[in-house]
C-alpha positions, -999 to 999 in steps of 0.1 A, spaced: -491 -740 67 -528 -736 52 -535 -711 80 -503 -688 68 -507 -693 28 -546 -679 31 -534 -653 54 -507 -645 26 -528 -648 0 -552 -622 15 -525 -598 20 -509 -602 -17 -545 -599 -31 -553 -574 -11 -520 -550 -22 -530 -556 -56 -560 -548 -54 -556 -511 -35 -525 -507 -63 -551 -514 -94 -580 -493 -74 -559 -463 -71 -532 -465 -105 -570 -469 -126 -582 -440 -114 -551 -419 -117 -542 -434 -158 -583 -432 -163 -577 -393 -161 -553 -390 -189 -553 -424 -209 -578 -439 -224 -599 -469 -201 -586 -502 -218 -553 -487 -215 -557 -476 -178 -571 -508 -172 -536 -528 -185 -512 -506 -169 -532 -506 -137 -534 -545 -136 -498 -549 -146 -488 -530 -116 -513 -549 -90 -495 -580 -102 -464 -568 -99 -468 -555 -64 -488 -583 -51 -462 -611 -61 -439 -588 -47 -459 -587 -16 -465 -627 -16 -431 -634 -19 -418 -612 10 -446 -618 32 -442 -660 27 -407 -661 30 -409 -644 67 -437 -662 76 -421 -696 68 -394 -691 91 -415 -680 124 -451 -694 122 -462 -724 136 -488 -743 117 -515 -752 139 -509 -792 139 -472 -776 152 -489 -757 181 -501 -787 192 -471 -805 194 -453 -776 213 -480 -778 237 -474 -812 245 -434 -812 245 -433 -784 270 -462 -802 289 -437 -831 289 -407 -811 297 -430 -796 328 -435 -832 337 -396 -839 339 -379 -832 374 -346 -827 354 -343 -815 321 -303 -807 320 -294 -844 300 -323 -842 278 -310 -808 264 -278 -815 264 -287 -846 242 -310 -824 223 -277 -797 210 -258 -826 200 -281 -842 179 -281 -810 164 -242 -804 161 -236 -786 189 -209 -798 215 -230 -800 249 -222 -816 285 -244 -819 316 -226 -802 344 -231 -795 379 -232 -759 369 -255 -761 343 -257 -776 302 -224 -763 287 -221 -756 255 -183 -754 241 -191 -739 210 -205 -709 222 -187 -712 259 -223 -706 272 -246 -726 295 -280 -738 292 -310 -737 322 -342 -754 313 -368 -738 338 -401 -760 328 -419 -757 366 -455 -750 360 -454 -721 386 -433 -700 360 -399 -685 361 -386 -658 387 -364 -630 383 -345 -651 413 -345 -677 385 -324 -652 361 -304 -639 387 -295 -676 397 -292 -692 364 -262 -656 359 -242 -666 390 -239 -700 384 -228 -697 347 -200 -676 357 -211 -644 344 -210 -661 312 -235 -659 289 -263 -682 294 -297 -693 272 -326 -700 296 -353 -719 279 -388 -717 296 -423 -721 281 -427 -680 282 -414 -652 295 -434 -623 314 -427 -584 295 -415 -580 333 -389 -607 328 -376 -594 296 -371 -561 312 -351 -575 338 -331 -599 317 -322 -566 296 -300 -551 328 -275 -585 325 -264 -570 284 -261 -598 262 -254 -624 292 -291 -632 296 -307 -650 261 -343 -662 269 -357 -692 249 -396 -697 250 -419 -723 243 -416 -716 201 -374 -716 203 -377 -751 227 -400 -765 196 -374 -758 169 -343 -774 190 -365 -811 194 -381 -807 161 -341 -804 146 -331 -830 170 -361 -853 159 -363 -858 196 -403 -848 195 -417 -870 229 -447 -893 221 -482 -871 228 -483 -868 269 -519 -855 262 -548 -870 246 -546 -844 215 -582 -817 216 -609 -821 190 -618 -789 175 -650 -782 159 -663 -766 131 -663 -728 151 -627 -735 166 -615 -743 133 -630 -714 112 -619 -691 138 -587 -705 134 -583 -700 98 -597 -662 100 -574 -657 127 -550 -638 110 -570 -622 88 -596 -605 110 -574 -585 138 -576 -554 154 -545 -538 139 -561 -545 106 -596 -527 112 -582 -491 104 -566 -504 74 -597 -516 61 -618 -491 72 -594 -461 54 -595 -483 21 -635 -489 23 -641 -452 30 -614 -443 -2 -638 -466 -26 -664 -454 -16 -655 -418 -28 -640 -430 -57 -674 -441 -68 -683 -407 -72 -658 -396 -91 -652 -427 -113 -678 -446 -145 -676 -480 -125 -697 -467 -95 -711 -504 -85 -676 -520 -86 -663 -496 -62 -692 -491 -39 -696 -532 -33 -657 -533 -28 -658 -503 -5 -689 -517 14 -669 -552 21 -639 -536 33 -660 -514 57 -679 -543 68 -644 -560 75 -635 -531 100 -668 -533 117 -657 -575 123 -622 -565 135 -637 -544 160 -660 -569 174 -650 -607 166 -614 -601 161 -590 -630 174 -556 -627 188 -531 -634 169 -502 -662 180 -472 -644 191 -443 -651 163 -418 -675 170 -382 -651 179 -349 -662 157 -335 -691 171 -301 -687 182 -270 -696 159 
């Protein structure tokens, strides 16, 4: 949760900021400067709440906090542990209203007249895997939860239409967490230091997809300074975003995949 508000609190300050830069400089050229400055500040806060608000509300609903990460690591490390998952999940829907049965053919799920398949081996799912987990549903439709799926996988799942809905790790985590049926830690839980927790907490702020971004905006305030009275103001802001770009470039950290909508 910290990790996502600081990462939305960049974003919305940053929107603000770019709207104030360039709305001053464009009321500066025919109003007079206290009066630029008002207008140009009112919009900034304007678009930046707009911006917080948007960007938190989708956030919310598909990041994991990074206490949470841990705990998905160690329920699908448990699940990985289990020979058979097939009761477990079925006990895991109907704790969270869902009508679920254990059958030879699979977790069935009246509701949605579908079947379940946990596939939690540590040697990965197959395509023989999808192809099996289709057959013996029926040619029903059928939710196959697994801790991740290949970009080959989700190809192949694609030819079965809409019969073929694959869970990963992050949808697994939300069906426990709403059953409250999170297992006791398998693992002894990792100690992080300082670095690993910094880096953490940058994460989503220093990316590669970011480093043009801030590389456009540095080089824009850095112009402006020639053309505007506030030269130091824009030249140290321009300078920082630059030096931003230059740290994407290098010491950028992969961001954590977002966690897909669960299914209804």
């Amino acid at each position: 949760m910290k990790r996502m508000l600081f990462s939305v609190f960049f974003d919305a300050f940053f929107t603000g900021f770019a709207v104030f830069a360039v709305t001053f400089v464009l009321f500066s050229s025919f109003l007079r400067i206290p009066l630029a400055v008002i207008f140009a500040a009112l919009l900034a806060l304007i678009s930046a709440t707009l911006c917080f608000y948007r960007l938190y509300g989708k956030r919310e609903k598909t990041a994991l906090s990074f206490k949470e990460s841990g705990k998905k690591e160690n329920l699908l490390f448990y699940l990985g542990l289990r020979k058979e998952n097939g009761r477990l999940f079925a006990e895991a829907f109907g704790k969270i209203g869902k009508i679920a049965a254990a059958t030879k053919k699979g977790v069935y799920l009246r509701d949605s007249d579908a079947y379940v398949y946990p596939f939690f081996s540590f040697d990965g799912v197959k395509k023989d895997d999808i192809s099996r987990a289709y057959l013996m549903s029926g040619c029903k439709k059928a939710y196959l939860f697994a801790p991740e799926f290949s970009t080959e996988l989700r190809t192949f799942a694609k030819t079965f239409g809409d019969k073929i809905i694959l869970c990963d790790g992050n949808a697994t985590y939300t069906l426990f967490k709403n059953a409250d049926m999170l297992p006791a830690e398998a693992l002894q839980p990792k100690k992080y230091t300082f670095r690993e927790k910094l880096r953490e907490l940058f994460r989503p702020v220093f990316t590669r997809r970011r480093a043009p971004g801030y590389f456009f905006f540095g080089l824009t305030f850095l112009l402006f300074s020639f053309f505007v009275p506030f030269r130091l103001y824009y030249i140290l802001f321009g300078t920082a975003l630059t030096v931003f770009s230059a740290i994407c470039l290098f010491f950028a950290v992969p961001r954590q995949v977002e966690e897909p909508e669960f299914f209804r």
